[in-house]
Structures are given as C-alpha cells and as structure tokens.
C-alpha positions in Angstrom: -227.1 92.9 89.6 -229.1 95.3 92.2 -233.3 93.8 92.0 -234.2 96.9 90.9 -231.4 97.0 87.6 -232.5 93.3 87.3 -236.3 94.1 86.8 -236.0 97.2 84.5 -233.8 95.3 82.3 -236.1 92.1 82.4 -239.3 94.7 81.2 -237.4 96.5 78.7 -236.6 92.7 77.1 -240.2 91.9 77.2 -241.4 95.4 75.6 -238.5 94.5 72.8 -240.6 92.1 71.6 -243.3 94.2 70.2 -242.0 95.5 66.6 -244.3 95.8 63.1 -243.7 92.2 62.8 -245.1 91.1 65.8 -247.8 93.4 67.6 -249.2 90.7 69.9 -247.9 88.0 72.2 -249.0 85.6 74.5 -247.7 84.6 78.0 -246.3 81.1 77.1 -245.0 82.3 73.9 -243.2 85.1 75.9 -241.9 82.9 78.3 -240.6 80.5 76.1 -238.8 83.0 73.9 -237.0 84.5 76.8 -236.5 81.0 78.3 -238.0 82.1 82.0 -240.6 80.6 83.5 -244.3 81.3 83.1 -244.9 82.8 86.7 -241.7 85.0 86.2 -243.3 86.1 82.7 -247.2 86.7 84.1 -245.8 88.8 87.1 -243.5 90.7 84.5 -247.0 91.4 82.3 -249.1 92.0 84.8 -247.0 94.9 86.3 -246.4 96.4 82.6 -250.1 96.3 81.9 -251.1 97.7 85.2 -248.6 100.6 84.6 -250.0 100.9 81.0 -247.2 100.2 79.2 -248.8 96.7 77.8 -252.5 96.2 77.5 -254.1 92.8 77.6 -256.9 92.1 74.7 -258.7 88.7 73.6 -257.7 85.4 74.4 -255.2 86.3 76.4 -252.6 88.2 74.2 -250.7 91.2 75.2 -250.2 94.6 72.8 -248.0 97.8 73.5 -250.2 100.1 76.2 -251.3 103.7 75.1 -249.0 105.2 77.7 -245.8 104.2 75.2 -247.6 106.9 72.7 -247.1 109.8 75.4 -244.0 108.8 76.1 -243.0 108.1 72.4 -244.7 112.0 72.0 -242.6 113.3 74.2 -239.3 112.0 73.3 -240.2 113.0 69.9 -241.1 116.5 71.1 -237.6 117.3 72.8 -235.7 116.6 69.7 -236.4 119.5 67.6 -234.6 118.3 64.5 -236.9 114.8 64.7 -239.8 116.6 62.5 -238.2 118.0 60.0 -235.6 115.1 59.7 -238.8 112.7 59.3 -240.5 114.8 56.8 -237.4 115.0 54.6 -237.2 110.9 54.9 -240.5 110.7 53.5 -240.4 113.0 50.6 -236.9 111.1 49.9 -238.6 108.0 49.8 -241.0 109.0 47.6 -238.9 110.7 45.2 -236.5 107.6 44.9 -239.3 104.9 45.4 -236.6 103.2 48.0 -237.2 103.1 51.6 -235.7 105.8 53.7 -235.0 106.0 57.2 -233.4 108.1 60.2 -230.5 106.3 62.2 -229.3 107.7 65.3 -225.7 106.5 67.6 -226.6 105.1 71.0 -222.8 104.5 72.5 -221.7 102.2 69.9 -225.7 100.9 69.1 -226.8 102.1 65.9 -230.9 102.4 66.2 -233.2 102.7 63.2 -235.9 105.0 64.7 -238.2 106.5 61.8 -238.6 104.7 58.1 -240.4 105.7 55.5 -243.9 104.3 55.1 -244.7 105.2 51.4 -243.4 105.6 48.3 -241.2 102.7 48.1 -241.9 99.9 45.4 -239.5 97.0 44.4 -238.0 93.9 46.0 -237.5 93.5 50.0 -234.9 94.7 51.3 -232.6 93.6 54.4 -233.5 94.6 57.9 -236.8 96.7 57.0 -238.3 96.4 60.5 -235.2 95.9 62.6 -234.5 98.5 65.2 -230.7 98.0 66.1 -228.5 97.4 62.9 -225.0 96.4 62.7 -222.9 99.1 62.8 -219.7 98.1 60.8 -222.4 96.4 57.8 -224.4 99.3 56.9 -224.1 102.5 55.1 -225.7 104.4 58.3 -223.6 102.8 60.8 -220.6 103.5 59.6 -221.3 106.9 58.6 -222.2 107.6 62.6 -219.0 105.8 63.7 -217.0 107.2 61.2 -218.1 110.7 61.9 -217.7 109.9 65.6 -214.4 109.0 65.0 -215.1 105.3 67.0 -212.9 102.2 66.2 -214.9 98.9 65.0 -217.0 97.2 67.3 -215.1 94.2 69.0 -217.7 91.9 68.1 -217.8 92.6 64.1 -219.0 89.3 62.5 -219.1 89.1 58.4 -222.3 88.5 57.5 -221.4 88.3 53.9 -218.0 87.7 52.0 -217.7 91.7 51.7 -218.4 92.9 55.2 -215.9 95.1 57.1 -214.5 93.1 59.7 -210.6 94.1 60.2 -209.4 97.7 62.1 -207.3 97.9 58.9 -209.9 98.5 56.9 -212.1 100.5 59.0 -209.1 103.0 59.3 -209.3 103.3 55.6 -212.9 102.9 55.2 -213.7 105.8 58.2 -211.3 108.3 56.4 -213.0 108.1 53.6 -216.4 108.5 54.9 -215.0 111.4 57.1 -213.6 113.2 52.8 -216.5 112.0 51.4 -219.3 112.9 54.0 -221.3 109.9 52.9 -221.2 106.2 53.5 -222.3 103.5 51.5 -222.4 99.4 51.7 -222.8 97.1 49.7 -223.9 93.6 49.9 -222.3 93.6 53.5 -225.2 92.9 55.9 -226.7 90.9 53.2 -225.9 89.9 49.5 -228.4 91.4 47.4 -229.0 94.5 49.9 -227.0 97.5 49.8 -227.1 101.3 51.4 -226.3 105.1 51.6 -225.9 107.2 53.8 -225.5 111.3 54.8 -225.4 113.0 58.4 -228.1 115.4 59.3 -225.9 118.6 61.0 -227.4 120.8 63.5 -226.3 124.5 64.4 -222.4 124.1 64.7 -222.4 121.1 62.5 -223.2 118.8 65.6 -224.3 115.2 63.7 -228.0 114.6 64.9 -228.8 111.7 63.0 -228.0 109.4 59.4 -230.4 109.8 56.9 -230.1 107.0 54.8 -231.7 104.5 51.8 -231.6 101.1 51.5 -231.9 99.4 48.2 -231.3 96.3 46.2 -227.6 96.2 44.9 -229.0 96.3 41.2 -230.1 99.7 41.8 -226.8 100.9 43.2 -225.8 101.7 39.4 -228.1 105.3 40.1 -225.5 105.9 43.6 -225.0 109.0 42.4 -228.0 110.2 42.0 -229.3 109.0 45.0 -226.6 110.7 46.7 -227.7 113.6 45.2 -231.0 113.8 46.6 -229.7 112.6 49.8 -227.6 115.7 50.4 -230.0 117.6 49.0 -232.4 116.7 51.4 -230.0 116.6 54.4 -229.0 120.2 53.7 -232.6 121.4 53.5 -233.0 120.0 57.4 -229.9 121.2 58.0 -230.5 125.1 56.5 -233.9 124.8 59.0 -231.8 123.5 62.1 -229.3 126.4 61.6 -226.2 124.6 60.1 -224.8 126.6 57.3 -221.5 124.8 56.6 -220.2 122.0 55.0 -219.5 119.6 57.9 
C-alpha cells in the first residue's frame, strides 16, 4: 500500500473512534485498541490535532477538532435533500415516540448518518449509536440494496436465528421490497429489535436516502401504522425535492 494510502487510512481509523459513546480518548488507550505502538499512535495525534481535526484537552485526552464541524457543514450543505430529510426524521420520531434515522448506500456500506434526538421513549434498541449497520439485518439496508438491485453481501453472518443469510432468500426477500416499496426486519440484527424502512426519492425518483424506525419487536403489532407515517413523511420530502411519482 503507497505511504500516503497507508496514512490516510491509519487517521480515518483513529477519527472512527470518536462516536456519542465515546467522545474522548487517550493515547495508550488508542494505541492499544488499534494494537500499534504508542509512537506510531502520538505521531498519528499529533498530526490530526495540528491539522485541527482532533483537539487535545486535560490530562492528556483527545476530542474531535472544530474543523470536522466545517467540514461536517459543508457536506451537509451540498446535499440538498439532507435538511428536509432530517426535519421529517424528527417530527417522525416524535409522532411515533420511536427513534428515527436517515440511512444512506456507500458501495455495499449501509451508514446511519442522522437519528432522531427526541421524542423517543421506551426500551433500548439495537445499534442506536452505530454508524455502519449490516446491510442484509436491517429494515434500511435492505431497502437500499434492494432498490439498488445488489446481491447479498458475501460476508452475511446470522446474527439471530431469523437473519437473511442465503441468495435464495434475498431474491425473494429484494422482490418484495422492490412491490412493496418498504422493508422491514425483524429480530434479525438482534432478538428483541426490529425495523422499517421507506426510500426518500428525489426529482426522477432517484433513491437519496432510507428513512427508517427502529423499535422493539412488541411494538411491531402497530407496522402498519407506522408505515403509514413513514410514507407519509417520505412523500412530503419527496413533493419538496421534486419527485411526484410513485417510485
């Protein structure tokens, strides 16, 4: 791998570390997470904090640099659909009392990158702060493959007894999701956790994103009505991005 591929890749897994859960690290306890050593891991953070990307605060610990914010602003800024999309997910979330969230398709990478920060009540749910989710175990996933008209991933573990794991069923499974125009799962990342899912359109019916609710598998008795209010929702940001068809 070229030095310069090698060291992008080696700062974008040290800047993966910062989530919700975990806002601050320190060198050793980077280091010993990515299993490098210690000088490796100070000459990594010292570069990303001199470039403002990481700032260094008490005792030593590390946070995420202001400069992310711009850069976070400006990605957000060249995707027109982003702010209506995000204000749908939070009046959806607080309509249902469930958390909502945005999906989009990175190759075959399914990225959570908005969820909804009020209005939810009830148990925990799985994956509330991860970023990348499996795509063949959750309602938004396979609503983006699906609609993409990708095979399953190659590397599809079963995380539960129900997850999708054989191109048989995904065959069957994407079909219907392709009819339908909504995906659900349930119990298939984990038991106990289940999902929906509907695809925000752009002019020409171009899928921009999933817009999607996780809940417990109890609640999955209102799917219906959920649904409902999920393609409600999806067509109002659709109606504002231009899309006037049914997909």
């Amino acid at each position: 791998m070229p030095r310069t591929h090698a060291t992008v890749e080696a700062a974008v897994r040290v800047l993966e570390l910062f989530d919700a859960d975990r806002t601050e690290w320190t060198l050793s306890e980077v280091a010993r997470h990515l299993g490098q050593p210690t000088s490796t891991v100070h000459e990594q953070l010292q570069t990303l904090s001199a470039s403002g990307l990481l700032v260094r605060v008490g005792r030593g610990r590390y946070r995420l640099g202001w400069r992310l914010l711009k850069l976070s602003s400006a990605l957000y800024g060249s995707l027109p659909w982003y702010a209506p999309a995000h204000d749908a997910m939070e009046r959806l979330a607080r309509g249902t009392h469930l958390l909502a969230f945005l999906c989009v398709l990175h190759g075959d990478q399914v990225l959570c990158v908005a969820r909804s920060v009020q209005g939810r009540d009830g148990p925990p749910v799985a994956g509330e702060l991860d970023f990348e989710l499996p795509a063949h175990a959750t309602a938004s996933g396979k609503l983006l493959l699906a609609l993409a008209g990708q095979a399953l991933p190659h590397s599809a573990p079963a995380f539960t007894p129900h997850t999708l794991t054989t191109p048989t069923a995904w065959d069957a499974e994407s079909r219907s999701i392709r009819t339908q125009n909504h995906a659900l799962s349930r119990d298939e990342w984990a038991l106990g956790t289940s999902g929906l899912a509907v695809p925000l359109r752009g002019e020409g019916g171009m899928v921009l994103a999933a817009l999607g609710l996780s809940l417990p598998t109890a609640r999955m008795t209102a799917s219906e009505s959920l649904l409902r209010a999920l393609h409600g929702a999806a067509a109002e940001v659709g109606w504002t991005l231009g899309f006037r068809g049914e997909g």
